[in-house]
N, C-alpha and C positions, 0 to 999 in steps of 0.2 A: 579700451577703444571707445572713445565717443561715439553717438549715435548717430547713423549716413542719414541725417537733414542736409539742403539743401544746401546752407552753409557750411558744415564739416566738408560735403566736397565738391566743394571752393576753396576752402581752407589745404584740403588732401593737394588742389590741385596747384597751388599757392607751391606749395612744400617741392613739388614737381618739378615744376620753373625752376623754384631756386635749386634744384639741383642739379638742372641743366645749366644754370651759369659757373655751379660750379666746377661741372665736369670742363664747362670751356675755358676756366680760369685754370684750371689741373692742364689743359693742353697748349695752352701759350705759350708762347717764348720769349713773348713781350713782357716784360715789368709792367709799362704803364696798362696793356689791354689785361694783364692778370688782376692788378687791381680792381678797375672798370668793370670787371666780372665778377669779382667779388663782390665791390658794392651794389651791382645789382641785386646778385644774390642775397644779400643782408636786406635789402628793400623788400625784395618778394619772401624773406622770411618773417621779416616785421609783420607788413598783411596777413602774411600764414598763422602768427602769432596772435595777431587782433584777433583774428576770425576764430581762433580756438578761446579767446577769450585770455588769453596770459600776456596778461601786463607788463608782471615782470619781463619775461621774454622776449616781447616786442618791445619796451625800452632798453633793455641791455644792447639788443639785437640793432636798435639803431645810432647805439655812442659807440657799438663795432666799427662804426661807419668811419666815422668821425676818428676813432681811433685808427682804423687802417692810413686816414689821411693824413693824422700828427706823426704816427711811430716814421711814418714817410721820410719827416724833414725832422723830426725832433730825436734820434734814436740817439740812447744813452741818456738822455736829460728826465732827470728821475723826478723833478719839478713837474714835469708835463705828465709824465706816467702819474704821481700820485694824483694831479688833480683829476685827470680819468678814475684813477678809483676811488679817490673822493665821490664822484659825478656818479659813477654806477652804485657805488653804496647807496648812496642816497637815491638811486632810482629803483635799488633792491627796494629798502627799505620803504619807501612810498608807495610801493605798489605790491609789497608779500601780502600773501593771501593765509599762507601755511606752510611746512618743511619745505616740500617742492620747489617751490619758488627759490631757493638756494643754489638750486643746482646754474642754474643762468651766470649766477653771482660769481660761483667757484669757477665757473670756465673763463668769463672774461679777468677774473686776476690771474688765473692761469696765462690765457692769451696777453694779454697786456703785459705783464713783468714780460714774457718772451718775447715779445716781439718790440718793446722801447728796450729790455736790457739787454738781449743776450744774442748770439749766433750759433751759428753751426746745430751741431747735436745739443748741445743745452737749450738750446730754442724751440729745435723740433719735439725734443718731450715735454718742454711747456704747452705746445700746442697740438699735442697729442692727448696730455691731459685735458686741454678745454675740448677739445673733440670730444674725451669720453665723458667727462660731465654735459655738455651738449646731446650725446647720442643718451647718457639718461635719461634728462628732460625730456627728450623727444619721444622715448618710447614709454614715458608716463603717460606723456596727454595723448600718444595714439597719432602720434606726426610721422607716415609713411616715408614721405620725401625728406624729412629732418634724420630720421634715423638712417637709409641708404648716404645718405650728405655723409652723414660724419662718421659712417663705417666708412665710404671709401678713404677722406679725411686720415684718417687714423690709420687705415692699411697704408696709403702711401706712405704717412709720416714714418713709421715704423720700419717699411721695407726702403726708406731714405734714410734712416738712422743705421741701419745695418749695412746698405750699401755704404756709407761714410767712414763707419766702425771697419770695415774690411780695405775698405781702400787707405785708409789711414795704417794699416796692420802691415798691409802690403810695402806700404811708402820706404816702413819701417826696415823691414827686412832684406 
């Protein structure tokens, strides 16, 4: 846990926010306002990131953006997903400091292959894995509001894979 300066909380509080956008992007029923919430939340995670000082993280954190708005209009088109992981490689890369800094890297190919390739249950354990390398990251550098983010994240994802797995079971029978 970083040390309670000033800026850690700012940074703690940073983390806070964006998990308040996320919980309103989890209760929408709008497509476009779930979005809108998300990207907020990837904004106030960016600054959360700055402010802990992780580069990586806060650039990953904002080609998330950019990528929320391609898989948008571009889904399936594996042109546009690789140049996103082209664009976050090279943002890894520009900006590692040490291991840690991988974890950033491994959630957004996670997130991105799921969310340009794939649906349903194959999507949501892509993005269930970038939540748990997300909720690593986060409980490395000591990100309060990062780590509750991507536990709920990941309980929903998971209690939405199950509920899918059972209703699919049921369809069947």
């Amino acid at each position: 846990m970083p040390p309670l300066d000033a800026t850690t909380l700012v940074a703690q509080l940073g983390g806070l926010i964006a998990l308040g956008f996320i919980i309103l992007a989890f209760a929408s029923r709008q497509d476009d306002r779930l979005l809108l919430h998300l990207i907020f939340a990837n904004v106030a995670f960016a600054v959360h990131f700055l402010l802990f000082g992780e580069w990586t993280a806060a650039g990953i954190t904002l080609l998330v953006i950019v990528r929320i708005l391609l898989a948008r209009h571009y889904r399936g088109d594996w042109r546009v997903m690789l140049g996103m992981l082209v664009l976050n490689l090279a943002v890894a890369l520009a900006a590692a400091r040490g291991p840690a800094d991988l974890w950033p890297l491994v959630a957004t190919l996670f997130g991105t292959v799921g969310m340009f390739m794939l649906r349903g249950i194959p999507m949501r354990l892509c993005l269930a894995a970038a939540a748990l390398a997300w909720l690593i990251n986060n409980a490395l550098i000591g990100s309060l509001g990062g780590i509750v983010a991507e536990l709920l994240a990941l309980v929903t994802n998971l209690v939405t894979i199950w509920r899918l797995r059972r209703w699919c079971y049921q369809s069947r029978v």
